[in-house]
N, C-alpha and C positions, 0 to 999 in steps of 0.2 A: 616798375614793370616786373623784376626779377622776383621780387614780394609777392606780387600778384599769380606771377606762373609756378611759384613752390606751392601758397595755398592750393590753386586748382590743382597741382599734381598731387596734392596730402588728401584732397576730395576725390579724386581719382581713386586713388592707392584703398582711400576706405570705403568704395563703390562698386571697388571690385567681389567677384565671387572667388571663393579660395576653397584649395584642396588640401587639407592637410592628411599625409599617409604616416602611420608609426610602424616599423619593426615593431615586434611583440617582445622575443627572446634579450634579455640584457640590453634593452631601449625601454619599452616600457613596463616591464614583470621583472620583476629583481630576480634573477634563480636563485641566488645564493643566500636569500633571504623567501623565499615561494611566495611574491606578493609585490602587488606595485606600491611603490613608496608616497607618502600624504601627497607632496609637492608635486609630483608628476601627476599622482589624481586628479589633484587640485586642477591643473593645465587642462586635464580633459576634460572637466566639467566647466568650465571658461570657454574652450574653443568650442563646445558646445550648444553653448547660452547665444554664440555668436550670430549676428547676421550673416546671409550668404556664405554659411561655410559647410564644406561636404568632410565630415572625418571618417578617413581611410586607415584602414588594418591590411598591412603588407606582411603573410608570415610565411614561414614553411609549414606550420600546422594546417592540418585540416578542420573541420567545423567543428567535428568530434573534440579535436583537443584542444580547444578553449574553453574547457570545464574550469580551467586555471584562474579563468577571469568572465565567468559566467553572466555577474553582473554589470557588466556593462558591455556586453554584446551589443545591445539595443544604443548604442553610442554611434556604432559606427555604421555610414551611410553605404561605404563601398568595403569590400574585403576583398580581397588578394588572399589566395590561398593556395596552400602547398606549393607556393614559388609563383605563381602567376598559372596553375594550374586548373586552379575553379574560381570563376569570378562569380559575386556575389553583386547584387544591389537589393538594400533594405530587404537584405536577409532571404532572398531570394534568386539562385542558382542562375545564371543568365547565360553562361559561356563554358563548359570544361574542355580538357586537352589531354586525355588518358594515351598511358603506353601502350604500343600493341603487343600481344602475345608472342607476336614472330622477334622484335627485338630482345623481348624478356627474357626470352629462352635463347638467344645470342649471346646474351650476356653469360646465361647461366654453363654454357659450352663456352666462353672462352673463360672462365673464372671455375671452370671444372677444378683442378689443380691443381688449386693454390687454397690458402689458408683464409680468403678474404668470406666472410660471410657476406650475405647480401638479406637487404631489408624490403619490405613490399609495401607500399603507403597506397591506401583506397580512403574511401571519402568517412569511413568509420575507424577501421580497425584497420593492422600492421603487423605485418608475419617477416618474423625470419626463417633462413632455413636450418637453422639450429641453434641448442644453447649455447653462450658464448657470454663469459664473463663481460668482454669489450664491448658486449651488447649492455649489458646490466651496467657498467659503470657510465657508460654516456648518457644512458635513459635516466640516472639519478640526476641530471642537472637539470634535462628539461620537465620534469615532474607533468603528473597526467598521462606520461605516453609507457605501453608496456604492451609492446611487440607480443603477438602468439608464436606460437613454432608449426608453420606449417608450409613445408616447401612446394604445395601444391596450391596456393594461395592463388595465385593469380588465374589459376580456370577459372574461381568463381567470383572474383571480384575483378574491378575494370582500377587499373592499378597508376599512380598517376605521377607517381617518384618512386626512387630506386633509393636507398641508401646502402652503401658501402663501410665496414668496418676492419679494417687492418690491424696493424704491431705497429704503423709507423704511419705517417704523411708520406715519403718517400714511395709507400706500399700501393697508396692512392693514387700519389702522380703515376706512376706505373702506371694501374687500370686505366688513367683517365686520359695514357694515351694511345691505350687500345682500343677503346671506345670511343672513339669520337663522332658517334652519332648522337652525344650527349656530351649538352656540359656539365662538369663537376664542380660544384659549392661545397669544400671543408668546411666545417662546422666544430668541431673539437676536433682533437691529435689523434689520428689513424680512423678518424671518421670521415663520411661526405656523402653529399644528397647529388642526385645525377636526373638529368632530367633534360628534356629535349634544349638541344638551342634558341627554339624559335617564342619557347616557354619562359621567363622570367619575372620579373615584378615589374620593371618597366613597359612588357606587354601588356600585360594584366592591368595596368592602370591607364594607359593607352586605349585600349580597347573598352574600357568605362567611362571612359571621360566622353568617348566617340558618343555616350549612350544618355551620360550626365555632364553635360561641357560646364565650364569654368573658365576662369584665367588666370590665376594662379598656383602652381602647385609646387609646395613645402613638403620634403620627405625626410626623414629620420633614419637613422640605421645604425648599425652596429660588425652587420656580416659580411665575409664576401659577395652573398646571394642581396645585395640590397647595393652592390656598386652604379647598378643599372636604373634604379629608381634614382639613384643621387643623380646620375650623368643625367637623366632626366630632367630632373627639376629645374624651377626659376633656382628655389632655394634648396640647396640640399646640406643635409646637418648629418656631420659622423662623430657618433661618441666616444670618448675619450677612450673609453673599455676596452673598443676595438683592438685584436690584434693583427688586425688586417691596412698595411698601409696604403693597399692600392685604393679601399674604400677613402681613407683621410685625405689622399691625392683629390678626388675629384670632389672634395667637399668645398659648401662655400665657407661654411663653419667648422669648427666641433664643440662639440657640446661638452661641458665636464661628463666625469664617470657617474655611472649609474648609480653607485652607491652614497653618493654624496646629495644626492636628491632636488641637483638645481635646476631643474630641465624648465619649471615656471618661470622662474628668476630670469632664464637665460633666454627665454623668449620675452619678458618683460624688454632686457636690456636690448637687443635687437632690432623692439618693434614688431615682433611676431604676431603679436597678438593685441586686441583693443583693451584697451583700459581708461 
């Protein structure tokens, strides 16, 4: 009898429809190498091949900045973009969630100041309001992205994240607890993306799944901004890279580090995946 109810639940499990979502940033694109590594490849063109499987791109980039991994755009079924700001199904815009002007310039009166610059992300292009080495050194790790200088950014474009650039973390916490009409995702040291509450990657998949249902959903992460897709999931997996332990906390997993390229391996060993 017990024989018999494991088989039907292993025909279950492989009957099911499944979602799998990946971070992009140091989950699946190496920064420190500009490129996703064989093994992790490998995984995506597997989960691919698969039955009943929907593969999801959870990032803080927008459409624009996936010039990084161009080739396999066409992979992915649902996108999560700029944090849970524009949703995407097969490539196709269904859902956004822009700043309004009245907050943006809230911002820019209470950060009057202070030394913090502030960043403007729209569905193309990303202005700051001035040069700022602390700009230039963060933009070299996410490769693709390179802000204009233009403080009058957001009259003409409809703006859909904020980023903030400091001297410290400590500089950030400050802002982010003046602002609390937004929440704050560090991202590197005296950086972070600020972006409505109700906006996140767990919305964003929430709200596609409403569109594309399933019953399983597997997520991947590495950031703060992806603690929310992990609480979400059946399965949520945090990579070892991570140096966020609030994300590790609500994993079911962790994955090795990024640079070690076992992310195939480690869904082999789990069961994650059919073989």
């Amino acid at each position: 009898m017990i024989a018999f109810m494991l088989i039907c639940y292993n025909k279950c499990e492989e009957n099911m429809k499944k979602a799998y979502y990946f971070d992009l940033d140091n989950t699946l694109f190496f920064n420190d190498e500009g490129r996703i590594l064989p093994n992790t490849l490998k995984l995506l063109y597997e989960l691919k091949k698969q039955p009943d499987t929907i593969l999801g791109l959870a990032t803080g980039r927008s459409l624009e900045k996936l010039t990084i991994i161009k080739d396999i755009i066409p992979f992915f079924d649902h996108m999560v973009l700029i944090n849970g700001a524009m949703l995407y199904i097969n490539g196709t815009l269904v859902h956004d969630t822009p700043i309004s002007i009245k907050d943006i310039e809230y911002v820019f009166t209470i950060l009057k100041d202070t030394n913090i610059n502030i960043g403007m992300v729209s569905e193309k292009d990303d202005a700051i309001l001035y040069p700022d080495a602390r700009v230039d050194h963060a933009m070299q790790t996410l490769r693709g992205i390179h802000p204009i200088v233009d403080p009058q950014f957001y009259l003409n474009q409809r703006i859909y994240q904020l980023w903030m650039f400091a001297d410290s973390d400590d500089d950030i916490q400050a802002v982010a607890h003046k602002l609390t009409q937004f929440n704050c995702f560090p991202w590197h040291v005296g950086g972070a993306d600020f972006i409505y509450p109700h906006v996140h990657k767990a919305s964003g998949i929430k709200y596609l799944r409403h569109l594309d249902p399933y019953d399983q959903l597997i997520t991947v992460g590495d950031g703060l901004n992806d603690v929310s897709m992990i609480k979400l999931a059946d399965i949520g997996i945090a990579m070892d890279n991570s140096r966020f332990d609030a994300l590790k906390k609500e994993a079911t997993f962790i994955a090795p580090h990024i640079k070690y390229d076992l992310l195939y391996e480690f869904f082999i060993k789990h069961q994650l995946i059919l073989t």
